[in-house]
Steps between C-alpha positions, in 0.01 A plus 500: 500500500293761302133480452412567069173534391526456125196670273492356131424748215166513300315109426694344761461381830719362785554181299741711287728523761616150612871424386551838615398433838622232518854593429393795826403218708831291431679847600302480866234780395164492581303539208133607378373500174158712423258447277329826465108550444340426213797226384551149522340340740320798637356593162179555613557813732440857353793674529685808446771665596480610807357129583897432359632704781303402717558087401886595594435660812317216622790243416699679682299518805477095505829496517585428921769606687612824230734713669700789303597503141381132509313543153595488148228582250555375165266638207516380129388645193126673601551419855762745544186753532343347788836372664661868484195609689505208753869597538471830649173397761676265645756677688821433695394111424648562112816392443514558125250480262629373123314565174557219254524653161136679638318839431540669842216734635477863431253718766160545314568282188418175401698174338367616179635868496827387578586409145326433138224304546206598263529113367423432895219689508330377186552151600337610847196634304533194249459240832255643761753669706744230523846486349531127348817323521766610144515194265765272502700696236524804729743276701779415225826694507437485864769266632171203558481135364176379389408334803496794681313736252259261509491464881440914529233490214324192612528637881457908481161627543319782379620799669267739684465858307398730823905367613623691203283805493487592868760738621792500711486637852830581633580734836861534450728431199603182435867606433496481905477137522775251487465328209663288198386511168587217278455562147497181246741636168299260264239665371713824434284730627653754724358580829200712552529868536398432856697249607827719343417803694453260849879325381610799604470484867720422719259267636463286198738250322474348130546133443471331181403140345598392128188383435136548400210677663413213721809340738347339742451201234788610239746553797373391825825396649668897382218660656476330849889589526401876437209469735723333752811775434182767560493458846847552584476800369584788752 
């Protein structure tokens, strides 16, 4: 049995997670999903990113009975920031740490400098600080029925701004971790200058998913298996 902690991407919350743990659970895993600050059901919480971190941390600190390498951290989309940091602060109690089709985190920068993201920003100064959930057409082309574009619009929450402006703190390179990156082919982008340079470790493996941005609904069976195959990993 491995214990995952599974961190949904920006809008989402732990409720974005459950046919993917549930295909853990059937596989004898113990399994946490985390809504972070500021989403879903804790909405009302000021958060930023460090409040991320520390959201992970303190998951993983519930968890009883964690001996070595008992923990896989699983980050998706935004959460790949926060998880990356988690990652390295929790020690010898990592067993892998996978970044699902995630920006990763870079010492001293934030979500936003990672990538292009002026249209981010104006829509940050457009909403109070908060980045609102992308319309239903931002999810065609992305391997989702209607049903579940609507469940992710309907569901996601405004995401807090200070989570995507706040920088990065990192006290050794993240190249040293164990981890699996699993990057969804869909939406044709290639992976981000980051993330290529950490593929290079030794440490690090590449996985990938024919489908969109967002697999835990498109291809929630495909991604447990990864998530399952993570752990074996020596």
């Amino acid at each position: 049995m491995t214990n995952y902690v599974l961190v949904a991407g920006a809008w989402l919350g732990a409720w974005a997670w459950e046919e993917v743990a549930a295909e853990l659970r059937a596989a004898g895993h113990d399994v946490r999903a985390l809504t972070l600050s500021g989403l879903a059901e804790k909405k009302a919480v000021a958060a930023g990113q460090q409040t991320h971190v520390q959201d992970v941390l303190d998951e993983v600190d519930r968890i009883e009975h964690l001996g070595p390498r008992d923990v896989v951290l699983v980050g998706h989309s935004y959460s790949g920031v926060p998880v990356g940091q988690a990652a390295e602060r929790i020690g010898g109690r990592l067993r892998r740490v996978v970044f699902v089709d995630s920006n990763v985190p870079v010492d001293g920068e934030s979500f936003l400098d990672g990538f292009p993201s002026d249209h981010i920003r104006q829509s940050l100064d457009a909403h109070d600080g908060v980045w609102p959930p992308l319309p239903p057409a931002a999810y065609e082309g992305q391997d989702l029925d209607q049903e579940q574009i609507h469940r992710i619009v309907a569901e996601g929450t405004p995401h807090p701004g200070a989570t995507l402006t706040e920088p990065a703190v990192l006290k050794r390179p993240l190249g040293d971790l164990p981890a699996t990156y699993v990057k969804c082919v869909l939406d044709g982008r290639t992976p981000l200058p980051a993330v290529a340079d950490l593929l290079r470790s030794e440490s690090w493996e590449l996985a990938e998913l024919d489908t969109g941005h967002w697999p835990m609904f498109s291809r929630p069976r495909e991604l447990a298996r990864i998530l399952h195959e993570s752990a074996t990993v020596a």
